[in-house]
C-alpha positions as CSV (number, residue, x, y, z in Angstrom):
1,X,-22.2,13.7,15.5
2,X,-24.6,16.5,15.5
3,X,-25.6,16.4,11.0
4,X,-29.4,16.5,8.6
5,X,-30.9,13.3,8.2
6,X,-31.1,13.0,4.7
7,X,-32.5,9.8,4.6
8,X,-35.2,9.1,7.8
9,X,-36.9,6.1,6.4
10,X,-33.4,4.4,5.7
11,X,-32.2,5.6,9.3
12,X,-35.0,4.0,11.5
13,X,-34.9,0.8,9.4
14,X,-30.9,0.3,9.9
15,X,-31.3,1.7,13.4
16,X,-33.7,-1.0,14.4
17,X,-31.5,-3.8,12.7
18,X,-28.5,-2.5,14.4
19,X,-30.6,-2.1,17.8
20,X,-31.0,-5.8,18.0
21,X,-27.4,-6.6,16.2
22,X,-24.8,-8.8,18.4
23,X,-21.8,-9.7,18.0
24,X,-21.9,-13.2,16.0
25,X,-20.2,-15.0,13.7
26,X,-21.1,-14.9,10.1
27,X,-20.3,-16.4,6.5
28,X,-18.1,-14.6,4.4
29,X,-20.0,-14.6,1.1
30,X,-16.8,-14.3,-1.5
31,X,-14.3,-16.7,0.4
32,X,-17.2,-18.6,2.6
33,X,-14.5,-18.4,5.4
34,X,-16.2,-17.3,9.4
35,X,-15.4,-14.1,10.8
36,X,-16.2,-12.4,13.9
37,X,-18.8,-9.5,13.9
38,X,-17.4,-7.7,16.8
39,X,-19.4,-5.9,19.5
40,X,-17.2,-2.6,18.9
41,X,-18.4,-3.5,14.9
42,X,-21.4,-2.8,15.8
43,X,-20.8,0.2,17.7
44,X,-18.7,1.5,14.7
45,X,-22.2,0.8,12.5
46,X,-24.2,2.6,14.6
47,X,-22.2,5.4,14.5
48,X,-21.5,5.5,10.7
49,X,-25.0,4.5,10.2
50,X,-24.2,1.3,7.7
51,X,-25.5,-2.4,7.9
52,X,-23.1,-5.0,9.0
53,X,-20.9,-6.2,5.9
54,X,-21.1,-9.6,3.9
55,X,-17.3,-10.1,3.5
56,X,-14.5,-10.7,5.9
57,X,-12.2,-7.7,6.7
58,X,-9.8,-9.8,4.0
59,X,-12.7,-9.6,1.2
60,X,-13.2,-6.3,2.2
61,X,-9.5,-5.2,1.4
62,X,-9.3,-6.7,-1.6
63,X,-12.6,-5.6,-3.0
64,X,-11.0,-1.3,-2.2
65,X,-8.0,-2.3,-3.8
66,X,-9.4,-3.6,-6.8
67,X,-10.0,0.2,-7.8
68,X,-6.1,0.8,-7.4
69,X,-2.8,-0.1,-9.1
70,X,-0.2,1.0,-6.8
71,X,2.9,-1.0,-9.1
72,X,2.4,-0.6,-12.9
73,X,2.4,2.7,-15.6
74,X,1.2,2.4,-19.4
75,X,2.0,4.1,-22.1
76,X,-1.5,4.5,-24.3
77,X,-3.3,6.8,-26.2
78,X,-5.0,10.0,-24.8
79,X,-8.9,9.8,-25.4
80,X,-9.4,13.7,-25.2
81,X,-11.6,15.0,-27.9
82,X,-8.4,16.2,-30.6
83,X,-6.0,14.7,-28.9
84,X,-4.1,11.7,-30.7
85,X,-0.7,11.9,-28.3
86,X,0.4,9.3,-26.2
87,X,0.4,9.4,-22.3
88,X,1.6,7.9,-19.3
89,X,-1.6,6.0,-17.4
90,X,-2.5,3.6,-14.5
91,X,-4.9,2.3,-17.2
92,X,-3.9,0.0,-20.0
93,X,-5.0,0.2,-23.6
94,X,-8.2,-1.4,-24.7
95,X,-10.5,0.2,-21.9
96,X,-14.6,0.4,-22.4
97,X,-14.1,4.0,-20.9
98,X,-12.3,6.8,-22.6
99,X,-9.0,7.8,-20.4
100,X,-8.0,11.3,-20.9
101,X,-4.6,13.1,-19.9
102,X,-4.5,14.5,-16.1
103,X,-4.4,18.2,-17.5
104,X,-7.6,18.0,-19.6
105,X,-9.8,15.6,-17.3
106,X,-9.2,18.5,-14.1
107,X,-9.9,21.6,-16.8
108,X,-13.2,23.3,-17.9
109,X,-13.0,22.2,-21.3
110,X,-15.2,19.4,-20.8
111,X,-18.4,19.2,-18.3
112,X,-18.8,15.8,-16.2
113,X,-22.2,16.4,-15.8
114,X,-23.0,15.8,-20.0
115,X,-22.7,12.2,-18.8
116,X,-25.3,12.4,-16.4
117,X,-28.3,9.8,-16.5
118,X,-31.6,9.4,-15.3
119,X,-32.0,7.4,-12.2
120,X,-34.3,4.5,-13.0
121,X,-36.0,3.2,-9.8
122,X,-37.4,0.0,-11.3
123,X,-33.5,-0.9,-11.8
124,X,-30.6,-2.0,-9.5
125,X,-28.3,1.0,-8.5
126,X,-25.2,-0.8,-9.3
127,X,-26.2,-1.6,-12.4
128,X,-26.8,1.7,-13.5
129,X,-23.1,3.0,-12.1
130,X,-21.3,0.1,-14.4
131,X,-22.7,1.5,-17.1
132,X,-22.1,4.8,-15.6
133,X,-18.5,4.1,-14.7
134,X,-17.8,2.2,-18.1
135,X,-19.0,5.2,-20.1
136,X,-16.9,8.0,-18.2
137,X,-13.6,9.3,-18.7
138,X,-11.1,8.1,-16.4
139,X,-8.0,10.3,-15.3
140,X,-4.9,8.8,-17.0
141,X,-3.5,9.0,-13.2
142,X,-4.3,9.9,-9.8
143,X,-1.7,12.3,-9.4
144,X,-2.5,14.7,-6.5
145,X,-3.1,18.3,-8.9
146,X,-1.3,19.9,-6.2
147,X,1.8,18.3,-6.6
148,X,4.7,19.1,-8.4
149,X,6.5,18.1,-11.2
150,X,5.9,14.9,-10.7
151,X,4.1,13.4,-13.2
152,X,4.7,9.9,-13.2
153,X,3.0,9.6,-9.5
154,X,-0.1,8.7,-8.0
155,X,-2.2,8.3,-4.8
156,X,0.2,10.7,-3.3
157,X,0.0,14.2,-1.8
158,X,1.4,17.5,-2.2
159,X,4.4,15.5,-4.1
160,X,7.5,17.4,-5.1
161,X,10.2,16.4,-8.0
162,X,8.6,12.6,-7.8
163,X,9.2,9.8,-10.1
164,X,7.6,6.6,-10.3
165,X,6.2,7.2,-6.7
166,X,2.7,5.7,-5.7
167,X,0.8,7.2,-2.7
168,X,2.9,9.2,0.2
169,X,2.4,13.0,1.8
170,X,4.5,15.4,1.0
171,X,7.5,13.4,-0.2
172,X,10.0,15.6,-2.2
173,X,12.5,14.2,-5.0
174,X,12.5,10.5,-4.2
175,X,12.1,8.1,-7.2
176,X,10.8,4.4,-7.3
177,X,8.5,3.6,-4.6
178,X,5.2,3.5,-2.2
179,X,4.3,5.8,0.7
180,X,6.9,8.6,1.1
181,X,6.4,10.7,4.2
182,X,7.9,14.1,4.3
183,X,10.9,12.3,3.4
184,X,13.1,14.0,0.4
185,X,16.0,12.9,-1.4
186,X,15.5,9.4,-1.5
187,X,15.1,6.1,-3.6
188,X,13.6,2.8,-3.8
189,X,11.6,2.8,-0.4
190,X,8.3,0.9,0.8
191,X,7.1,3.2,3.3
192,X,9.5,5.7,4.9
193,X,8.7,8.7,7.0
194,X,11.0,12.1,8.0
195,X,13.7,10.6,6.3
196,X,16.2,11.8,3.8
197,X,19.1,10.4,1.7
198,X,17.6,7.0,2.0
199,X,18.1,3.8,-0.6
200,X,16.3,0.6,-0.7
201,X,14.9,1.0,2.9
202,X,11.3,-0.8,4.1
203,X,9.4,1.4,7.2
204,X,12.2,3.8,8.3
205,X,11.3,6.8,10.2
206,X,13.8,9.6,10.9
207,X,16.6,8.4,9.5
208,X,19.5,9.8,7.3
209,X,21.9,8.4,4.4
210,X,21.1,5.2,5.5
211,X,20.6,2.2,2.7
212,X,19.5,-1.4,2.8
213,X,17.6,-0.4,6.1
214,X,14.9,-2.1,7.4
215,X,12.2,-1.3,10.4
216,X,14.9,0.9,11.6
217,X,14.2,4.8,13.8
218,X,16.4,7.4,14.4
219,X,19.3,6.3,12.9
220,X,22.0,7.7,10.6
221,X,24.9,7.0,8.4
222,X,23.9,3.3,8.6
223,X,23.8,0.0,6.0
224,X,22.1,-3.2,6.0
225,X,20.2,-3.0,9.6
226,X,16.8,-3.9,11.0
227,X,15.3,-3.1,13.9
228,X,17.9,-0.8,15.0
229,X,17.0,2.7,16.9
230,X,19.2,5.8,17.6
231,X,21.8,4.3,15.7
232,X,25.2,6.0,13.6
233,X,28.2,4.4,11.8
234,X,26.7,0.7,11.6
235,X,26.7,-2.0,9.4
236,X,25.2,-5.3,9.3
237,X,23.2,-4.7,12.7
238,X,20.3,-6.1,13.6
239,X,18.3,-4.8,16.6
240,X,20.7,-2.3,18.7
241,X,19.5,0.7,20.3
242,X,22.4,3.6,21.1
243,X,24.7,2.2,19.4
244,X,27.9,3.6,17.4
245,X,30.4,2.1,15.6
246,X,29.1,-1.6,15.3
247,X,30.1,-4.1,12.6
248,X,27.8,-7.4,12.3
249,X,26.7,-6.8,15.8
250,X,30.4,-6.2,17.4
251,X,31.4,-3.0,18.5
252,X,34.7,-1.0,17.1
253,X,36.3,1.8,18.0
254,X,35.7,4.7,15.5
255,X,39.1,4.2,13.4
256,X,38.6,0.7,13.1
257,X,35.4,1.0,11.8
258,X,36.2,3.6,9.3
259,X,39.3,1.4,8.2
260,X,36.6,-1.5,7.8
261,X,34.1,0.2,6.0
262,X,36.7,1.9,4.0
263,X,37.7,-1.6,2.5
264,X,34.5,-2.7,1.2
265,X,33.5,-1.3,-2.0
266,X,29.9,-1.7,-2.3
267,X,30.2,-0.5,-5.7
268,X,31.0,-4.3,-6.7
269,X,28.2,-5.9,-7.4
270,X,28.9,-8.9,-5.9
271,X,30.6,-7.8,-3.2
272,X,27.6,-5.9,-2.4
273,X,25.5,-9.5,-3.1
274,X,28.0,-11.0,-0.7
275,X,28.0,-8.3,2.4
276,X,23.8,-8.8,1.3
277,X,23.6,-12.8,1.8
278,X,26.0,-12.4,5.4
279,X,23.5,-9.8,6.5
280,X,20.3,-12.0,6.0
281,X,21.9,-14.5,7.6
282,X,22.4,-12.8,10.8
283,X,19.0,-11.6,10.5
284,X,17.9,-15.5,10.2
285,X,19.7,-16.5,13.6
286,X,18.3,-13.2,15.7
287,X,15.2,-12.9,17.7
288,X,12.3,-10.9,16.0
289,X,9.6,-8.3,17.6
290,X,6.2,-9.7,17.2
291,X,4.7,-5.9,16.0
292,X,6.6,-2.8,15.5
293,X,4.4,-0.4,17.3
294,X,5.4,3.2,19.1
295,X,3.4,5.3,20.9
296,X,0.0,3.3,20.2
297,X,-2.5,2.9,23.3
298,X,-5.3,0.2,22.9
299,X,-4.2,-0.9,19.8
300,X,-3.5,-4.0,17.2
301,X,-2.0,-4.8,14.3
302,X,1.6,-3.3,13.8
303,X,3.6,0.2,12.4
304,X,1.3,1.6,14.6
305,X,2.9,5.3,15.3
306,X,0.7,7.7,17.7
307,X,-2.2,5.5,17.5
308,X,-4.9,5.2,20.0
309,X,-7.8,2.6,20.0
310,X,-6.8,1.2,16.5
311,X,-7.8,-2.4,15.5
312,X,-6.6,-4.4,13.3
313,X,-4.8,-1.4,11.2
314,X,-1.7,-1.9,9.6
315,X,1.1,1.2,8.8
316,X,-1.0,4.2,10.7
317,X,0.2,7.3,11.9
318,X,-1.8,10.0,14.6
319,X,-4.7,7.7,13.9
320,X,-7.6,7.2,16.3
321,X,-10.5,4.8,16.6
322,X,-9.7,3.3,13.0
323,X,-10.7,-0.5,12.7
324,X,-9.5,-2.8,9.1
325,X,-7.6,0.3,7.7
326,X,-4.2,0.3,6.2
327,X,-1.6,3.0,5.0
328,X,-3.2,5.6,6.9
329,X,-2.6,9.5,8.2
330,X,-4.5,11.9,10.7
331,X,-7.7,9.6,10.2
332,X,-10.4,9.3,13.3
333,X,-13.6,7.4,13.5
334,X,-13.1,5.5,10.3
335,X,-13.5,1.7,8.7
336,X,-12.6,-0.5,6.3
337,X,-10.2,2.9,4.6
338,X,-6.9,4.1,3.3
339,X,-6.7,7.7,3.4
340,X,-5.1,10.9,4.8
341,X,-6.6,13.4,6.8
342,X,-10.6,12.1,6.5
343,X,-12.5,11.6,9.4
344,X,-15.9,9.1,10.0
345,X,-15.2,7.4,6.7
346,X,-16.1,3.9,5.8
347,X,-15.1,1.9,3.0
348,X,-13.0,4.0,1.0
349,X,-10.1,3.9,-0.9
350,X,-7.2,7.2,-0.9
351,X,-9.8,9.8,0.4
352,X,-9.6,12.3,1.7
353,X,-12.5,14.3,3.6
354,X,-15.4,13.4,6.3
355,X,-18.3,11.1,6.0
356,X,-17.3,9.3,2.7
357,X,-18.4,6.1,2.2
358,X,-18.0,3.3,-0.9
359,X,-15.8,5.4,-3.0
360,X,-12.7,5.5,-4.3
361,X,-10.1,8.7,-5.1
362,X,-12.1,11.1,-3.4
363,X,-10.3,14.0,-2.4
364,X,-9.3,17.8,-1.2
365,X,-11.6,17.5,1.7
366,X,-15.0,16.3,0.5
367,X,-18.2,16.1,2.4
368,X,-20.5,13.6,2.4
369,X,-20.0,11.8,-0.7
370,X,-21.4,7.9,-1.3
371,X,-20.3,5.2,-4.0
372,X,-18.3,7.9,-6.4
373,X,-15.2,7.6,-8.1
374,X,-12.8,10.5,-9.0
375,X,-14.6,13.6,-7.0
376,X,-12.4,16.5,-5.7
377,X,-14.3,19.5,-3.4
378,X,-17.1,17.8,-3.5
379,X,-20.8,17.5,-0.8
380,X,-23.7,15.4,-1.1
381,X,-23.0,13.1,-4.1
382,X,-24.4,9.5,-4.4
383,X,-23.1,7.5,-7.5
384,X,-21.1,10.3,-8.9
385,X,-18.0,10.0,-11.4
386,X,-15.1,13.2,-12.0
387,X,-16.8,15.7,-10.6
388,X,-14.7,18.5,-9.0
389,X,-16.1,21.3,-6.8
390,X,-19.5,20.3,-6.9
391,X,-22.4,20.0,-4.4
392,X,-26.4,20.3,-4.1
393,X,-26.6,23.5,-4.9
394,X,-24.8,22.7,-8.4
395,X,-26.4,19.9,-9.1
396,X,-29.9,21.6,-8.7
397,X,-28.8,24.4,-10.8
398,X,-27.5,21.8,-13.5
399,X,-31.1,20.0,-13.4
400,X,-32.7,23.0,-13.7
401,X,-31.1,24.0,-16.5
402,X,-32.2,20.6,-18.2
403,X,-35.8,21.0,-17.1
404,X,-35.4,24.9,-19.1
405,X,-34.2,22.7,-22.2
C-alpha cells in the first residue's frame, strides 16, 4: 500500500511494538473473558497500521453498534434554527445534541465547521470529541441522500420507494425490514438478496413470490421452506434441491399439488398458524447445515457468498481478506467493519470508502478519515462531526480564514 506518512513518529513506535507482537492470549478489558490474538491479527495490524485491541471481537461488535439503531423510529421535534415541525428520527426526544431534519443537516444553510474547537494538547482526545459530539447536530436519520422516496429508511443505499427499511443496497419498494439486496417488491425480510415478491423471508437469495422462506436459493413460487435450492411449487419443505411439486417433503404430481394448495386458505389466520406450527415441526425432526456458505474459499463464519480468506464474518458477499466483520458488500483488507464497497478499513460502522478507521456513517467514498461521525466526500479528517465534501485543503482555507478574523 504505496500512501504519505502522515504521522512518522506514531509509525516507528507501533511498528516496533507490532515487530515483536505474537500471537497470545489476552484479557478482554470490558467482559474480562480471554481471547486469542491471532498471528494473521497481527499481520492485519501491520498492515492497517493499528495497535492490538483491548476487547474481544464480541466487545468489539458491540461497542460499533452502540452508534446504530437498526429497529426503532421517533417522532420528535426538529432542532433546525426556525424550525418547530415534528420529524421522523433514529434519535429520541431529550438529546444533549440538537437533531435537525435530513434535508437541512446535508444543505448549505448551516456550516459544520462554526462548531469547530481548538485542540487542547494538555487534554485527552476523547474527551474533547464528547463534548464535541454532544454539542453537534445529529441527522434525524441516516438515510443514504441518494435514495429515493424513502424517507423512513436508514443505513441503506441507493434505496427506492422504501419504508421502514434499515441498511440494504439498492433495494426498491420493500417495506418493514434489514438488509435488502437489489431485491424489489418485497416485505418483512431479514436479509434477502436478487429477490422479488418476497414476504417474511430470513437470507433468501434469488428467489421469487416465495413467503415464509428461510435460508433458501434459487427457488420460486414456494411457502414455508428452509434450506431448499432450485426449488418451484413447494410447500412445507425443508432441505430439497431440484425439486417441484413437493408437499411436507413428499412429492405430487402437478395437479395434485395444485388441488392441495388450492384448498388451504392462508388467508385464515389460524389456518395459516396451523400450516406455521406443522412446518416448524418438520423443521425440528430434520438434519441442519452447520454454516450456509457458497462459493467461499478459506473462510469462516457462515452466509458467506463469493468470499475468499474471510474470518470469522458473518452475512458477506464478494468480500476478501475481511476478519470480525458483519453485514458486508465488495469490502477487502478490512476489520472489525460493516460496510459496503470500502476497502483497508478498520473499526467502522456503515462506511463506505478506503482507509477509515474508528468512525461511524462515513460515506460516498471517503479517504482517510479517523474517529468521525456523519462525514460524506470526505479526506484527511481526525475527530470530525457532519462534514460533507471536505478535506485538507478546506480545512486550511477555513483556519485561515479564522487566523484573518
Amino acid at each position: 500500500m504505496n500512501q504519505e506518512i502522515k504521522t512518522p513518529n506514531f509509525n516507528k513506535t507501533l511498528n516496533e511494538i507490532l515487530d515483536n507482537l505474537q500471537p497470545h492470549q489476552k484479557t478482554c478489558q470490558q467482559c474480562q473473558n480471554v481471547f486469542d490474538i491471532f498471528a494473521e491479527d497481527i499481520e492485519f495490524y501491520k498492515m492497517l497500521q493499528v495497535p492490538e485491541p483491548k476487547l474481544c471481537p464480541e466487545c468489539r461488535s458491540q461497542n460499533r453498534r452502540a452508534f446504530t439503531n437498526y429497529t426503532t423510529f421517533y417522532k420528535r421535534k426538529c432542532d433546525a434554527p426556525n424550525h418547530s415541525e415534528k420529524i421522523i428520527s433514529q434519535i429520541p426526544e431529550n438529546t444533549c445534541f440538537p437533531v435537525y431534519d435530513n434535508d437541512y443537516y446535508w444543505s448549505d444553510n448551516w456550516d459544520p465547521m462554526d462548531y469547530g474547537k481548538d485542540y487542547n494538547f494538555s487534554k485527552p482526545f476523547f474527551e474533547q470529541f464528547k463534548k464535541l459530539l454532544d454539542e453537534m447536530p445529529q441527522p434525524a436519520t441516516t438515510r443514504d441522500p441518494k435514495s429515493i422516496n424513502s424517507e423512513y429508511t436508514s443505513y441503506g443505499v441507493e434505496l427506492k420507494d422504501c419504508y421502514y427499511i434499515f441498511g440494504g443496497l439498492k433495494g426498491e419498494n420493500i417495506s418493514y425490514g434489514n438488509w435488502p439486496v437489489l431485491t424489489k417488491d418485497s416485505m418483512d425480510i431479514l436479509v434477502a438478496s436478487n429477490s422479488e415478491r418476497c414476504y417474511e423471508v430470513v437470507s433468501v437469495t434469488n428467489c421469487y413470490n416465495c413467503k415464509f422462506s428461510y435460508f433458501s436459493n434459487y427457488c420460486l413460487d414456494s411457502i414455508f421452506i428452509y434450506d431448499c435450492h432450485n426449488c418451484q411449487n413447494c410447500f412445507s419443505c425443508v432441505n430439497l434441491r431440484n425439486k417441484n411439486y413437493y408437499f411436507f417433503n413428499e412429492a405430487l404430481t402437478k395437479e395434485e399439488y395444485k388441488k392441495k394448495i388450492k384448498s388451504i386458505d392462508l388467508s385464515d389466520r389460524e389456518i395459516l398458524f396451523e400450516y406455521q406450527k406443522r412446518f416448524f415441526k418438520l423443521l425440528e425432526i430434520s438434519p441442519k447445515r452447520n454454516v450456509f456458505n457458497k462459493n467461499s474459499i478459506n473462510s469462516i463464519g457462515t452466509l458467506l457468498y463469493n468470499c475468499k480468506d474471510c474470518f470469522k464474518c458473518f452475512w458477506a458477499q464478494n468480500s476478501e481478506n475481511v476478519r470480525f466483520s458483519s453485514l458486508i458488500i465488495n469490502l477487502k483488507d478490512c476489520m472489525d467493519v460493516m460496510g459496503v464497497y470500502s476497502n483497508s478499513c478498520y473499526f467502522g460502522i456503515v462506511i463506505i470508502g478506503s482507509r477509515i478507521y474508528f468512525s461511524a456513517n462515513t460515506r460516498d467514498q471517503s479517504l482517510e478519515v479517523e474517529y468521525s461521525i456523519n462525514c460524506r466526500n470526505c479526506s484527511n479528517c481526525f475527530g470530525c462531526i457532519g462534514l460533507n465534501k471536505t478535506g485538507l485543503t478546506q480545512f486550511n482555507q477555513k483556519m485561515a480564514k479564522v487566523s484573518e478574523n
